[in-house]
PLY file of the C-alpha trace (Angstrom):
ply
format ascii 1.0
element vertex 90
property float x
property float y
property float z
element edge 89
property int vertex1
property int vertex2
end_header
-6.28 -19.29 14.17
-5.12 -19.44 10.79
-1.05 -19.17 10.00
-0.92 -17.80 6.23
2.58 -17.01 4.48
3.65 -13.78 2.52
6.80 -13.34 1.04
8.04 -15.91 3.12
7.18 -14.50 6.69
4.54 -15.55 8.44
1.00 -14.13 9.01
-1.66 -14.71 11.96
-4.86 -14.46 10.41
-7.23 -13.71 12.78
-10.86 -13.17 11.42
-12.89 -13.85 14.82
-13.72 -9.95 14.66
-15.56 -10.33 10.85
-13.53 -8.91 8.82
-12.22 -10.55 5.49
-8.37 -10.44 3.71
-9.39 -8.88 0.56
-5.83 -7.86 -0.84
-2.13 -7.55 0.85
0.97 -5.86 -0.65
4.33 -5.81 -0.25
7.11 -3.14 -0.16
9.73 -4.09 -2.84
12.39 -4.87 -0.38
10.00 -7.12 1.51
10.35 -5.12 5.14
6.44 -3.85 4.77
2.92 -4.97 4.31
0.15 -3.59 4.14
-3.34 -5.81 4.78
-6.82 -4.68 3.12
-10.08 -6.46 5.03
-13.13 -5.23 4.14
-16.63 -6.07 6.15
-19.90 -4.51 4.35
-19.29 -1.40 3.19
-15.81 -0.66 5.50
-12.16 -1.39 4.41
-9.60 -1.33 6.89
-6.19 -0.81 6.41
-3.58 -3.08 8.70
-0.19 -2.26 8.76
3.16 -5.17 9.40
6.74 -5.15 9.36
8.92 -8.14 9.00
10.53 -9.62 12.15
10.68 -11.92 14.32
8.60 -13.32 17.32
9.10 -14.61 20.92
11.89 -17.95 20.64
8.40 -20.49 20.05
7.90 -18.77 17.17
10.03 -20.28 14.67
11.01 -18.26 11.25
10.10 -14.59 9.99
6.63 -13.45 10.90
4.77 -9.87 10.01
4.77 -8.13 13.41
1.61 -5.88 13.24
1.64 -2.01 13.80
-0.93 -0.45 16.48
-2.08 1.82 13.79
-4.66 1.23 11.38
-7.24 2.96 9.12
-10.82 2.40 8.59
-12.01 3.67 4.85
-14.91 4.32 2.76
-13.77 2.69 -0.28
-11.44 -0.02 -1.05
-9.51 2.24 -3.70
-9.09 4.58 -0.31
-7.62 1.36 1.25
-5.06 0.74 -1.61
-4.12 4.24 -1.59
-3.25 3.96 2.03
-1.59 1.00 1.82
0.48 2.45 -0.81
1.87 5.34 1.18
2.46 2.78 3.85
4.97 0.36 1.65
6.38 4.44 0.18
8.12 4.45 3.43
10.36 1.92 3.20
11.63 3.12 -0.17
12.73 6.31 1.65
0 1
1 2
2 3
3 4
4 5
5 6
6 7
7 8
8 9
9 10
10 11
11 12
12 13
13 14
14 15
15 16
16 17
17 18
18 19
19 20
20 21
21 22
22 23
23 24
24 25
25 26
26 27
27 28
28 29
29 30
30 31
31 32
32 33
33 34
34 35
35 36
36 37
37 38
38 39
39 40
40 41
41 42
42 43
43 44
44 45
45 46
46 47
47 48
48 49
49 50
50 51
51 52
52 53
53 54
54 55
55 56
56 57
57 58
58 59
59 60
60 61
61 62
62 63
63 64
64 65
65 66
66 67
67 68
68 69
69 70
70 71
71 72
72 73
73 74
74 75
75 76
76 77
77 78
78 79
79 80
80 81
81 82
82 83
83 84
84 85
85 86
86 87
87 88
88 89
């Protein structure tokens, strides 16, 4: 299990399911991110906010959200990705 860091929090990268980290963004106040993995001709979006995790876990990690999108295209993925990080500016 890889440990990757972001904008100073934390990141599990798991890839045991095949798909690759193409691309992740961050909201400007650094609460969201938004993941792009692509596997052959699929690009799914993966959606984190910044926290923390149980006491073990030391520091700020990206706490992943149970919902995610599966896309056609990758410029589909950044587009949904970008409404994602929208929300924290409102």
């Amino acid at each position: 299990m890889d440990v990757i860091e972001i904008a100073g929090a934390h990141l599990l990268r798991d890839a045991a399911d095949g798909w690759q980290l193409l691309d992740s963004v961050v909201s400007q106040d650094r609460t969201r991110l938004a993941c792009i993995h692509g596997v052959g001709q699929s690009f799914r979006v993966a959606r984190f906010l910044r926290g923390h995790m149980l006491p073990q876990w030391q520091g700020e990690w990206w706490l992943q959200q149970p919902e995610h999108s599966i896309t056609d295209t990758e410029q589909q993925a950044h587009a949904l990705a970008g409404e994602w990080l929208t929300l924290a500016a409102n």
